[in-house]
Chimera marker file (.cmm) of the C-alpha trace (Angstrom):
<marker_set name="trace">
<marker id="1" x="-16.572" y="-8.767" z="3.929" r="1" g="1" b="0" radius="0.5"/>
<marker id="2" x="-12.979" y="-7.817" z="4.973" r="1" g="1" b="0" radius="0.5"/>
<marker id="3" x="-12.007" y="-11.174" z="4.440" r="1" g="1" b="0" radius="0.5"/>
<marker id="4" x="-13.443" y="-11.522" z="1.195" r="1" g="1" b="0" radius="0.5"/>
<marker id="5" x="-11.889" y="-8.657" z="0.229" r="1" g="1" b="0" radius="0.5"/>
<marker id="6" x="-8.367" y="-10.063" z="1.242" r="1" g="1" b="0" radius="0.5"/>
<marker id="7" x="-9.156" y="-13.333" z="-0.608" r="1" g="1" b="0" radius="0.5"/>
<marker id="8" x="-9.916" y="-11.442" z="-3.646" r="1" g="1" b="0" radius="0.5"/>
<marker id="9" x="-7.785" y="-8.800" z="-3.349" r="1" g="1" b="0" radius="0.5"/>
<marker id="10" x="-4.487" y="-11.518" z="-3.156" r="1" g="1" b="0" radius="0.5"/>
<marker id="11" x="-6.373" y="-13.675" z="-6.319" r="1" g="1" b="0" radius="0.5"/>
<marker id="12" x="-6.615" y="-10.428" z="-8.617" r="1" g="1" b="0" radius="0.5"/>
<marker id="13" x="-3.328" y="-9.688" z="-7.200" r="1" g="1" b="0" radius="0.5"/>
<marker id="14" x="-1.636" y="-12.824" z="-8.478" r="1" g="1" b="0" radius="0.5"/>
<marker id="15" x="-3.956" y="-12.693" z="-11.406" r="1" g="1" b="0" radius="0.5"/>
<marker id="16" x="-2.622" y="-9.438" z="-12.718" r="1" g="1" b="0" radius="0.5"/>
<marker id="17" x="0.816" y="-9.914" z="-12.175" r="1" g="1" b="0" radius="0.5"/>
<marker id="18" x="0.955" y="-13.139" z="-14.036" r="1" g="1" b="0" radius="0.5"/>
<marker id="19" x="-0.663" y="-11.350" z="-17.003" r="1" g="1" b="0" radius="0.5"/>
<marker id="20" x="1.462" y="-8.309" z="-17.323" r="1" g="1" b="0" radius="0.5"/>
<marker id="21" x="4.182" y="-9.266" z="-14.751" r="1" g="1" b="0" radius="0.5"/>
<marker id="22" x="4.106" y="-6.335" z="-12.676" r="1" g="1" b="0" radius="0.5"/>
<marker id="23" x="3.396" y="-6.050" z="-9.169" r="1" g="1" b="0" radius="0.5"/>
<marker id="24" x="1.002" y="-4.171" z="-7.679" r="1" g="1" b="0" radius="0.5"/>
<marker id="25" x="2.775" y="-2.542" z="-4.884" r="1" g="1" b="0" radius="0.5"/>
<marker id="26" x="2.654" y="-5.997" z="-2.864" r="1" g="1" b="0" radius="0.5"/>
<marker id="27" x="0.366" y="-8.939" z="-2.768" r="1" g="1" b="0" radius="0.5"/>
<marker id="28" x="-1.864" y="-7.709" z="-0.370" r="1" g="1" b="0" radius="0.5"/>
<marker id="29" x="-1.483" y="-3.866" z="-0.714" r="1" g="1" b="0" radius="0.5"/>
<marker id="30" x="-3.882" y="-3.805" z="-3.593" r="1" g="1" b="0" radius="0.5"/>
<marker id="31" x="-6.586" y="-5.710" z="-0.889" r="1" g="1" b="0" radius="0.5"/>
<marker id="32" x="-5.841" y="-3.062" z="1.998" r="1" g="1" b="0" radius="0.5"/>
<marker id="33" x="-6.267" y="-0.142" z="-0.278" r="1" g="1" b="0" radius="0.5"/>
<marker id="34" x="-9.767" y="-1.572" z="-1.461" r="1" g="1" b="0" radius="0.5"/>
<marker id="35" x="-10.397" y="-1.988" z="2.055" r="1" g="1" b="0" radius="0.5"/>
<marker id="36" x="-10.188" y="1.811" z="2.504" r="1" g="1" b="0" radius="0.5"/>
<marker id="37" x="-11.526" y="3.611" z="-1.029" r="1" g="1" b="0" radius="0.5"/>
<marker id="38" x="-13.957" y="4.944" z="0.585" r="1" g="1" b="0" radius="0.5"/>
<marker id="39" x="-11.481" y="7.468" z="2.568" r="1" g="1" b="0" radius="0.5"/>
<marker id="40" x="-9.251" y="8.714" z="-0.351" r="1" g="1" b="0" radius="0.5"/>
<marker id="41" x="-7.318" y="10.698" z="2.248" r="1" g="1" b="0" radius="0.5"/>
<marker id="42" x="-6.164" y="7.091" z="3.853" r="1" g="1" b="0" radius="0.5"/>
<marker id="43" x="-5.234" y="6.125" z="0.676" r="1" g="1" b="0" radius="0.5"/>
<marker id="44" x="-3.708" y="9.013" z="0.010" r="1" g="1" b="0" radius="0.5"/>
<marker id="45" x="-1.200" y="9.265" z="3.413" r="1" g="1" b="0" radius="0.5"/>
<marker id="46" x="-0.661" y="5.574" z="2.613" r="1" g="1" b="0" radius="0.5"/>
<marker id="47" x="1.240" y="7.067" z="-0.483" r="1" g="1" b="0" radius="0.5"/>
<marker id="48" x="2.690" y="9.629" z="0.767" r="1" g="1" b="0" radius="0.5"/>
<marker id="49" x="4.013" y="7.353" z="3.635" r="1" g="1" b="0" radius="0.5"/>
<marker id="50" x="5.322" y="5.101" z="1.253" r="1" g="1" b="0" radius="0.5"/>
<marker id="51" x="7.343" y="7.868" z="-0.931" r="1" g="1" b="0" radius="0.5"/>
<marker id="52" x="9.075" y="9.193" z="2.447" r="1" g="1" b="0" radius="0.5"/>
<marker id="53" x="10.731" y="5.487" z="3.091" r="1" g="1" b="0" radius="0.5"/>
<marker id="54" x="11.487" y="5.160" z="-0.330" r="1" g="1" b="0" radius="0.5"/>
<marker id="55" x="13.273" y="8.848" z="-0.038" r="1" g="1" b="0" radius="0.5"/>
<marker id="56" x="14.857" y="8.114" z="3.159" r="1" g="1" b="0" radius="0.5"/>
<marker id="57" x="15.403" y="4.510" z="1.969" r="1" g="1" b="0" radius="0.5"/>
<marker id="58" x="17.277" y="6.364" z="-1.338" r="1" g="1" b="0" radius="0.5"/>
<marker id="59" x="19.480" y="8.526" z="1.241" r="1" g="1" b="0" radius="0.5"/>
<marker id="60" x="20.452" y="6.119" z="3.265" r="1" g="1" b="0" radius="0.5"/>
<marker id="61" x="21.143" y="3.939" z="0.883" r="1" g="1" b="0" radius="0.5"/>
<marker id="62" x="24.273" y="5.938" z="-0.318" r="1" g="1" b="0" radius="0.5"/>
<marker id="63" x="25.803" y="5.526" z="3.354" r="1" g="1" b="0" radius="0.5"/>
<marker id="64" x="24.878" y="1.315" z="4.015" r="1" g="1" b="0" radius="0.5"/>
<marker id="65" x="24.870" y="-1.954" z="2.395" r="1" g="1" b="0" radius="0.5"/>
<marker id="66" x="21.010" y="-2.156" z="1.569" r="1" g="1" b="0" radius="0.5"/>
<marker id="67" x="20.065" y="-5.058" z="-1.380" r="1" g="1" b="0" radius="0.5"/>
<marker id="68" x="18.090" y="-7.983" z="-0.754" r="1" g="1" b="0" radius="0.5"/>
<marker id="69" x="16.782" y="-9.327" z="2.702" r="1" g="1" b="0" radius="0.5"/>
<marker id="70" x="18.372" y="-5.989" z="4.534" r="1" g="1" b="0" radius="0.5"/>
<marker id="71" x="16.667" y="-3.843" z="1.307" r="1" g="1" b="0" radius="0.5"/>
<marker id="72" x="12.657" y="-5.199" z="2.183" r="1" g="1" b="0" radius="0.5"/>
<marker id="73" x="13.118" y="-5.125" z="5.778" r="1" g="1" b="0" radius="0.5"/>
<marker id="74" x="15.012" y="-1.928" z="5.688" r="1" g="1" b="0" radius="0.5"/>
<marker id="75" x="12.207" y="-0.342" z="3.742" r="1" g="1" b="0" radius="0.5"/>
<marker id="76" x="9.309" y="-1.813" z="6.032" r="1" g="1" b="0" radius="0.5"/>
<marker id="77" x="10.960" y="-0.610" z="8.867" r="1" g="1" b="0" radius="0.5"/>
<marker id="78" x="11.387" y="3.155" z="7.568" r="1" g="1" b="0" radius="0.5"/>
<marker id="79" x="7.444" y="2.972" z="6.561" r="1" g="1" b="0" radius="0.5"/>
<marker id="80" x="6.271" y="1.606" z="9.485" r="1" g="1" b="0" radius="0.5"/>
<marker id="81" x="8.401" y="4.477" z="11.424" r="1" g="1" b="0" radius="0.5"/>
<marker id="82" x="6.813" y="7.001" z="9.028" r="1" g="1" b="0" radius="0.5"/>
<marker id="83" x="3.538" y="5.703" z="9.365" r="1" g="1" b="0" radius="0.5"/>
<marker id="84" x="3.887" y="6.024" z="13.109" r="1" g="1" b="0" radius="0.5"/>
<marker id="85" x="5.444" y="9.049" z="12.739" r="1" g="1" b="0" radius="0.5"/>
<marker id="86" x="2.975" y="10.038" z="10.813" r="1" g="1" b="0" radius="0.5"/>
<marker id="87" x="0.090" y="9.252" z="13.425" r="1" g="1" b="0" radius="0.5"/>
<marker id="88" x="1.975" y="11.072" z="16.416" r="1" g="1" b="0" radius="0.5"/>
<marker id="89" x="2.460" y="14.122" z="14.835" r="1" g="1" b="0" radius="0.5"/>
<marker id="90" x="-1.119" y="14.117" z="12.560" r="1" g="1" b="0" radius="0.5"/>
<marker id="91" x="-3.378" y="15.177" z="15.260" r="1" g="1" b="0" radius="0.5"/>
<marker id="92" x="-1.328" y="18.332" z="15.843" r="1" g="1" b="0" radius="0.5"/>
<marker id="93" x="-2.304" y="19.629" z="13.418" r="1" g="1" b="0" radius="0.5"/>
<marker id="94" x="-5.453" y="18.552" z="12.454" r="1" g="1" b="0" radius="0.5"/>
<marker id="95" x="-8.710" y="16.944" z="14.087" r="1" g="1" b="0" radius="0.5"/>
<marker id="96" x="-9.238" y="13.201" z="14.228" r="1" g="1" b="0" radius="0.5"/>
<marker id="97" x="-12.178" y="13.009" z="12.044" r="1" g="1" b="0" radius="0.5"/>
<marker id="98" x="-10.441" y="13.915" z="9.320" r="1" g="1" b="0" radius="0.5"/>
<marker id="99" x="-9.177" y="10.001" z="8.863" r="1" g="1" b="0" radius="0.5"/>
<marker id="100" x="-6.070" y="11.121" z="7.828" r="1" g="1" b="0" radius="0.5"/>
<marker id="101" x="-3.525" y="8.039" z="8.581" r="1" g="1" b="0" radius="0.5"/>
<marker id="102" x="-2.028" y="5.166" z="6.775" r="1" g="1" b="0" radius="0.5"/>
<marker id="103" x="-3.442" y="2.030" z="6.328" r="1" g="1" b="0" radius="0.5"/>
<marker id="104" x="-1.337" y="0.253" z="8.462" r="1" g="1" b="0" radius="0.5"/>
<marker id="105" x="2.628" y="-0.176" z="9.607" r="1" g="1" b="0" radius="0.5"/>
<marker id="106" x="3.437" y="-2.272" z="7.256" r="1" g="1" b="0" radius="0.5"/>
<marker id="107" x="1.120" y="-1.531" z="4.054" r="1" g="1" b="0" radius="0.5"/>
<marker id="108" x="3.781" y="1.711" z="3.014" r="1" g="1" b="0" radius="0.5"/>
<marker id="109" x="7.037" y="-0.498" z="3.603" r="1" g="1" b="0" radius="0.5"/>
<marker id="110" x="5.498" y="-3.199" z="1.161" r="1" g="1" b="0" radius="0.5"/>
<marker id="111" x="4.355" y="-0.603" z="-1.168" r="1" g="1" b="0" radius="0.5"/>
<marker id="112" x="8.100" y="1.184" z="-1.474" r="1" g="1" b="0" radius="0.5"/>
<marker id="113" x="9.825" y="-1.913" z="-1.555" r="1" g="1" b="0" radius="0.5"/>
<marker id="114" x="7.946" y="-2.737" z="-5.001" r="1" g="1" b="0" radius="0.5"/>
<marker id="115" x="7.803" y="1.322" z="-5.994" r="1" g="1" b="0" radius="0.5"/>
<marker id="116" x="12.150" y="0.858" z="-5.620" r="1" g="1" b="0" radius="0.5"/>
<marker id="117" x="12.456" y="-2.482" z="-7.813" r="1" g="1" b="0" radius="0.5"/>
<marker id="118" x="10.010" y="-1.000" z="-10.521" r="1" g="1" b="0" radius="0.5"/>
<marker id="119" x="9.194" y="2.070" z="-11.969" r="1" g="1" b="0" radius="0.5"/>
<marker id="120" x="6.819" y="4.906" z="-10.063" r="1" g="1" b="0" radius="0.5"/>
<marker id="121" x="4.104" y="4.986" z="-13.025" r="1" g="1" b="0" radius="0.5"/>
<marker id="122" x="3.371" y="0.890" z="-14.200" r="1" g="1" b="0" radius="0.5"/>
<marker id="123" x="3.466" y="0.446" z="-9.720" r="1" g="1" b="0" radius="0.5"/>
<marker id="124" x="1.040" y="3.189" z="-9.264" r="1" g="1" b="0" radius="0.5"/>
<marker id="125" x="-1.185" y="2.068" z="-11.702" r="1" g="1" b="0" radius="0.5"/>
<marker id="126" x="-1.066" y="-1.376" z="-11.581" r="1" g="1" b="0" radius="0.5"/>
<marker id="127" x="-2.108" y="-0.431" z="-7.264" r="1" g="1" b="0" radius="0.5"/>
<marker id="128" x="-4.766" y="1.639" z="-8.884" r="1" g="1" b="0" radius="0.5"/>
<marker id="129" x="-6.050" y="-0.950" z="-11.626" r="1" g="1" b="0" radius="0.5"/>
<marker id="130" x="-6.201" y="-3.550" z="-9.149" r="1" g="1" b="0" radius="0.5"/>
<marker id="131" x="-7.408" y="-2.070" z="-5.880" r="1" g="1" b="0" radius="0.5"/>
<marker id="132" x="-10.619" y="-0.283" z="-7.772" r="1" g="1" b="0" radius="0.5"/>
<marker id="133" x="-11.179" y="-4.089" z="-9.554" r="1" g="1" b="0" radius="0.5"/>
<marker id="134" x="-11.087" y="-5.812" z="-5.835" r="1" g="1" b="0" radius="0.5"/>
<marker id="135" x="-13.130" y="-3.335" z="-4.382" r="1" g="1" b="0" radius="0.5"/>
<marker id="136" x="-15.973" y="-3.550" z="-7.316" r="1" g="1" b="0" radius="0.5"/>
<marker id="137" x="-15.557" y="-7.365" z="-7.325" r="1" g="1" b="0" radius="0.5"/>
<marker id="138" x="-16.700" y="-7.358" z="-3.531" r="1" g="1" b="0" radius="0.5"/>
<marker id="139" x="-19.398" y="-4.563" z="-3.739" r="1" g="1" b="0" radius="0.5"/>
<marker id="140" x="-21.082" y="-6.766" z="-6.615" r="1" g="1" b="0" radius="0.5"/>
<marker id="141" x="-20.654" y="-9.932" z="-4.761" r="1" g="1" b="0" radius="0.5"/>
<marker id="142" x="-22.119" y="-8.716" z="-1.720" r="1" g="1" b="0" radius="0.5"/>
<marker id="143" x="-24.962" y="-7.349" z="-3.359" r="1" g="1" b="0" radius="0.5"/>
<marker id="144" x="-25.725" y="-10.567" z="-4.875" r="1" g="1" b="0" radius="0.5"/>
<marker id="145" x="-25.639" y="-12.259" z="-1.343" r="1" g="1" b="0" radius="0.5"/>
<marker id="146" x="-22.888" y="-13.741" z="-1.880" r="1" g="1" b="0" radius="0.5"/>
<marker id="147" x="-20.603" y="-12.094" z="0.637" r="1" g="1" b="0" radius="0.5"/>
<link id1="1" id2="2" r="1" g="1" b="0" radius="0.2"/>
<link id1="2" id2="3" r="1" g="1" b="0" radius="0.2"/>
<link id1="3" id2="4" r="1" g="1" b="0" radius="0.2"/>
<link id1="4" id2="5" r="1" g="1" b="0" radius="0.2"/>
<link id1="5" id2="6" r="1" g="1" b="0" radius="0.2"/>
<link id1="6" id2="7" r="1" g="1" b="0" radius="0.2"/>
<link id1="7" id2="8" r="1" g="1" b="0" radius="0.2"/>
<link id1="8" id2="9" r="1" g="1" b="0" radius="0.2"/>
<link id1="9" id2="10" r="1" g="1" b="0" radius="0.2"/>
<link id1="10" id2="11" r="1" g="1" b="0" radius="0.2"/>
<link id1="11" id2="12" r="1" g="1" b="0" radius="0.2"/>
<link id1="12" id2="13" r="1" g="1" b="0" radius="0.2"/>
<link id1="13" id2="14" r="1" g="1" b="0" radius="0.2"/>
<link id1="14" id2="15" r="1" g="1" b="0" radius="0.2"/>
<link id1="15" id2="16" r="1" g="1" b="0" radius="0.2"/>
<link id1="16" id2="17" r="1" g="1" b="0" radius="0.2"/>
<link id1="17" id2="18" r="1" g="1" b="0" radius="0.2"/>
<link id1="18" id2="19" r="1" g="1" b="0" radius="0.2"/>
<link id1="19" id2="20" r="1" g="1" b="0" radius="0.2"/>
<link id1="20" id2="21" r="1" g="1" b="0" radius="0.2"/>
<link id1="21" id2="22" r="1" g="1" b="0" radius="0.2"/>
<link id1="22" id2="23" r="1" g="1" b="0" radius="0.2"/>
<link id1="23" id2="24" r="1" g="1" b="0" radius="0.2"/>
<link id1="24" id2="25" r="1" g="1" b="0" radius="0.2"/>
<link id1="25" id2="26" r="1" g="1" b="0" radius="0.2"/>
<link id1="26" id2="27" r="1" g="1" b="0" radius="0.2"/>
<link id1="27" id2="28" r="1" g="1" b="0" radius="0.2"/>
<link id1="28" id2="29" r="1" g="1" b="0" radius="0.2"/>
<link id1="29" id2="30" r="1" g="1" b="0" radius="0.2"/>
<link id1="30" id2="31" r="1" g="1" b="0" radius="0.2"/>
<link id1="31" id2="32" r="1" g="1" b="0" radius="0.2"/>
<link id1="32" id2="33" r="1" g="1" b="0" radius="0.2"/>
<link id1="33" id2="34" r="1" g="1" b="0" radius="0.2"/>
<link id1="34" id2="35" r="1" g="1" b="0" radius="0.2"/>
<link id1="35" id2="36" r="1" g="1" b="0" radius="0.2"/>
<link id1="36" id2="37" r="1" g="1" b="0" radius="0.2"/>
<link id1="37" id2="38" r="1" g="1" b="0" radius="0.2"/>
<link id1="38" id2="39" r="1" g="1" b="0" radius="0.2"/>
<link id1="39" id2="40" r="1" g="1" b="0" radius="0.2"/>
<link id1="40" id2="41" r="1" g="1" b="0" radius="0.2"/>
<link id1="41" id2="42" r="1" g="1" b="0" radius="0.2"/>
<link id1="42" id2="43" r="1" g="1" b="0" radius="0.2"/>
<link id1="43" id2="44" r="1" g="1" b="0" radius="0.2"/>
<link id1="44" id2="45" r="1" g="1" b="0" radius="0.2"/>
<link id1="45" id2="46" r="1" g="1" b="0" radius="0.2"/>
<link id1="46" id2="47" r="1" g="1" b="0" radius="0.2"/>
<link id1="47" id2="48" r="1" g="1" b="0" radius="0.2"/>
<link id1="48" id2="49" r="1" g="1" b="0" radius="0.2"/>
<link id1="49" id2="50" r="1" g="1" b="0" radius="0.2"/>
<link id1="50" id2="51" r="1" g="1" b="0" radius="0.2"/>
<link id1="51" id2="52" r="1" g="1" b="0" radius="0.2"/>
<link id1="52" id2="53" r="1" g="1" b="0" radius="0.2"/>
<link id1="53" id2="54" r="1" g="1" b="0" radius="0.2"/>
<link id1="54" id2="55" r="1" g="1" b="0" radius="0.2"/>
<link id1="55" id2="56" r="1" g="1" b="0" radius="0.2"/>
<link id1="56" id2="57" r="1" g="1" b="0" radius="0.2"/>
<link id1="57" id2="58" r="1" g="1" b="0" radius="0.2"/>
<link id1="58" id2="59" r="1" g="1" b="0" radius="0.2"/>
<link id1="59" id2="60" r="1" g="1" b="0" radius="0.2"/>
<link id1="60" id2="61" r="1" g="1" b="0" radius="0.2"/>
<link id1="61" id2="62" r="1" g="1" b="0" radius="0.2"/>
<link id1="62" id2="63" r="1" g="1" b="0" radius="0.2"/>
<link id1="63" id2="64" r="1" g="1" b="0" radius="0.2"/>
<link id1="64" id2="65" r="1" g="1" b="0" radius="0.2"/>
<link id1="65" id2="66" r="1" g="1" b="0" radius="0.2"/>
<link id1="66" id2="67" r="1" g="1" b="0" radius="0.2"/>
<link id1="67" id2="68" r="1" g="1" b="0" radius="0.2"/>
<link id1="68" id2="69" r="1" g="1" b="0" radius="0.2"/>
<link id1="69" id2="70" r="1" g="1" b="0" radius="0.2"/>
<link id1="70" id2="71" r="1" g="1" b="0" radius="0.2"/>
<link id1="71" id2="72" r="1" g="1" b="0" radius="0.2"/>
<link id1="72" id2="73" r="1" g="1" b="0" radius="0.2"/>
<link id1="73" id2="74" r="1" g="1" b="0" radius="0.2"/>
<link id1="74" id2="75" r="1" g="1" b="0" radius="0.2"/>
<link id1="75" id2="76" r="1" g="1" b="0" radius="0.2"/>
<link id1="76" id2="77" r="1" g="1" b="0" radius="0.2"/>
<link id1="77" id2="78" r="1" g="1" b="0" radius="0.2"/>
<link id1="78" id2="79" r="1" g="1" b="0" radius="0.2"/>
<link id1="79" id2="80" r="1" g="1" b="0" radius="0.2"/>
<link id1="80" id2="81" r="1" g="1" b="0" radius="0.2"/>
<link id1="81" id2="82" r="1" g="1" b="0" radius="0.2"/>
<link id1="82" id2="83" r="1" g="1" b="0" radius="0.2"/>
<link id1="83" id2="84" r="1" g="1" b="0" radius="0.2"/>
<link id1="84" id2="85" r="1" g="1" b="0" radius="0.2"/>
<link id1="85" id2="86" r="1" g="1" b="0" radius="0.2"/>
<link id1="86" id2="87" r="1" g="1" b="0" radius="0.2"/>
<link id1="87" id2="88" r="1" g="1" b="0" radius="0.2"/>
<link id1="88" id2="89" r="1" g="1" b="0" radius="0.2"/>
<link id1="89" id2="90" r="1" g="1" b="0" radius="0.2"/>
<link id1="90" id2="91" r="1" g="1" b="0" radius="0.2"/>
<link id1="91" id2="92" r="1" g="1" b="0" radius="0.2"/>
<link id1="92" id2="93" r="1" g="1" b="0" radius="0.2"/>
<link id1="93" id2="94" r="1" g="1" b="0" radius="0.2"/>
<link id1="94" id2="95" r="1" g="1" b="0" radius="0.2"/>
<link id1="95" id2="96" r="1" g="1" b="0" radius="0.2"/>
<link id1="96" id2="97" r="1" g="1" b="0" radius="0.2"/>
<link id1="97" id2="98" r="1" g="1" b="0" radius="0.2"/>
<link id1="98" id2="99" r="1" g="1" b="0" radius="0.2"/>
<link id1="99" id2="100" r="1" g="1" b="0" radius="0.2"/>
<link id1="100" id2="101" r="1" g="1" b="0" radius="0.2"/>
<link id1="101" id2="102" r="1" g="1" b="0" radius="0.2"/>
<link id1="102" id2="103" r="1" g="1" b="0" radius="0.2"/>
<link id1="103" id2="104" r="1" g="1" b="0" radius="0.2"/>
<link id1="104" id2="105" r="1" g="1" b="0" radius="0.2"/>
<link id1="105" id2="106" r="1" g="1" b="0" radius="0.2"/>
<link id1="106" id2="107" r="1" g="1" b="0" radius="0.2"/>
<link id1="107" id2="108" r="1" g="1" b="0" radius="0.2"/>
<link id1="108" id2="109" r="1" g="1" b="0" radius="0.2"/>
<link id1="109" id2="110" r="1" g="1" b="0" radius="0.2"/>
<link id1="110" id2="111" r="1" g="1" b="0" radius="0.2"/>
<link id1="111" id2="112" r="1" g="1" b="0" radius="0.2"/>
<link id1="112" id2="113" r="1" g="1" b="0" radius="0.2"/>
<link id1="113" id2="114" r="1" g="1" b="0" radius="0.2"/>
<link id1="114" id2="115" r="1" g="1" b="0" radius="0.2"/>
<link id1="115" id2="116" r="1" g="1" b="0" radius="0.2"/>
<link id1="116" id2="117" r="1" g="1" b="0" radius="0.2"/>
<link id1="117" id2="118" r="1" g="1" b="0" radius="0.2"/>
<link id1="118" id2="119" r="1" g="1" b="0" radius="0.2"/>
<link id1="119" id2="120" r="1" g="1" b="0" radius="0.2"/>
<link id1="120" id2="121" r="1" g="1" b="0" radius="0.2"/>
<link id1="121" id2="122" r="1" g="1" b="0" radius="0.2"/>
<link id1="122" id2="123" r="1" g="1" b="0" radius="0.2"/>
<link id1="123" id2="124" r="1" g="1" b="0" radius="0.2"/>
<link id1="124" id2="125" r="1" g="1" b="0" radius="0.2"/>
<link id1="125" id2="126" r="1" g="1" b="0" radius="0.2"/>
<link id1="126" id2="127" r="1" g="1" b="0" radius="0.2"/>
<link id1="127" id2="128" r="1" g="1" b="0" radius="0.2"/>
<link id1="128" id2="129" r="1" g="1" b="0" radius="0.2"/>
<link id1="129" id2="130" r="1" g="1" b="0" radius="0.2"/>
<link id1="130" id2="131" r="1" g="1" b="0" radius="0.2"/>
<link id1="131" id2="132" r="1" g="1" b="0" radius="0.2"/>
<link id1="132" id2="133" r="1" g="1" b="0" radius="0.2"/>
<link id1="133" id2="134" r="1" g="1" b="0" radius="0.2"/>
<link id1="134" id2="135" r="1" g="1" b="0" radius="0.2"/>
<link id1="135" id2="136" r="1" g="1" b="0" radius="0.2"/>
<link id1="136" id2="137" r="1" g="1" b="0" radius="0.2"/>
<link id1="137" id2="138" r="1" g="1" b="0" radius="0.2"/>
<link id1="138" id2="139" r="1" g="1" b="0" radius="0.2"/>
<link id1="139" id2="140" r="1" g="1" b="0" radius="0.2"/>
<link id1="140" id2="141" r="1" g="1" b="0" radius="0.2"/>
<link id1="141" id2="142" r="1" g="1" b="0" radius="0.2"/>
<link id1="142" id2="143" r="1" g="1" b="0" radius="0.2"/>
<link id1="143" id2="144" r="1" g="1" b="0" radius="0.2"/>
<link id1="144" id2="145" r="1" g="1" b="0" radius="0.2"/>
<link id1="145" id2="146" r="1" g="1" b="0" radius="0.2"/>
<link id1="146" id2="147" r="1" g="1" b="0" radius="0.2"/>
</marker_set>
């Protein structure tokens, strides 16, 4: 089903943001998150991942030339370090079972880049609206056979 849920996850995706123009934290974010509802605490460091390279994005930012090209691949860069970061320092302090990591390297930098260019609130909920759809779209699908 994981590539169902990608497939459905990128058409809702599209779908949404021609309706309301608004992005959903990426293309494909709102398809990983779905991916991973069932561990709200994955979800949940994927956020918090992607709020410390927006922050460090929004310091560093004062001191270098960041718009455009060098703004997305700036911001992938610091998420992916965080998320790494993030997964070396994790199991410190707390057990592996737990499941506490980000969905990815890449997932958080996507998911900042669109949290910068629009607002916090319509981005979070438009990642919430549209992950939740995705993920009921393939539970229903699959249990009418057809995943």
């Amino acid at each position: 089903m994981i590539y169902e849920t990608f497939f459905i996850g990128l058409l809702l995706a599209v779908v949404y943001i021609e309706i309301f123009d608004i992005y959903p934290g990426g293309l494909i974010v709102p398809a990983y998150l779905a991916l991973y509802l069932h561990l709200p605490f994955k979800v949940g460091a994927t956020l918090l991942v992607a709020f410390l390279a927006l922050f460090s994005y929004k310091f560093f930012s004062r001191h270098l030339i960041l718009f455009g090209k060098r703004r997305f691949a700036f911001l992938v860069i610091l998420g992916a370090f965080w998320a790494q970061l993030w997964f070396l320092i994790w199991p410190e302090f707390f057990p592996y079972p737990i499941g506490v990591r980000a969905v990815g390297l890449v997932i958080p930098g996507l998911l900042a880049n669109n949290l910068e260019r629009q607002k916090y609130l319509p981005t979070l909920a438009s990642l919430f609206i549209v992950s939740v759809l995705t993920y009921f779209v393939v539970r229903i699908l699959g249990w009418l056979g057809m995943g």
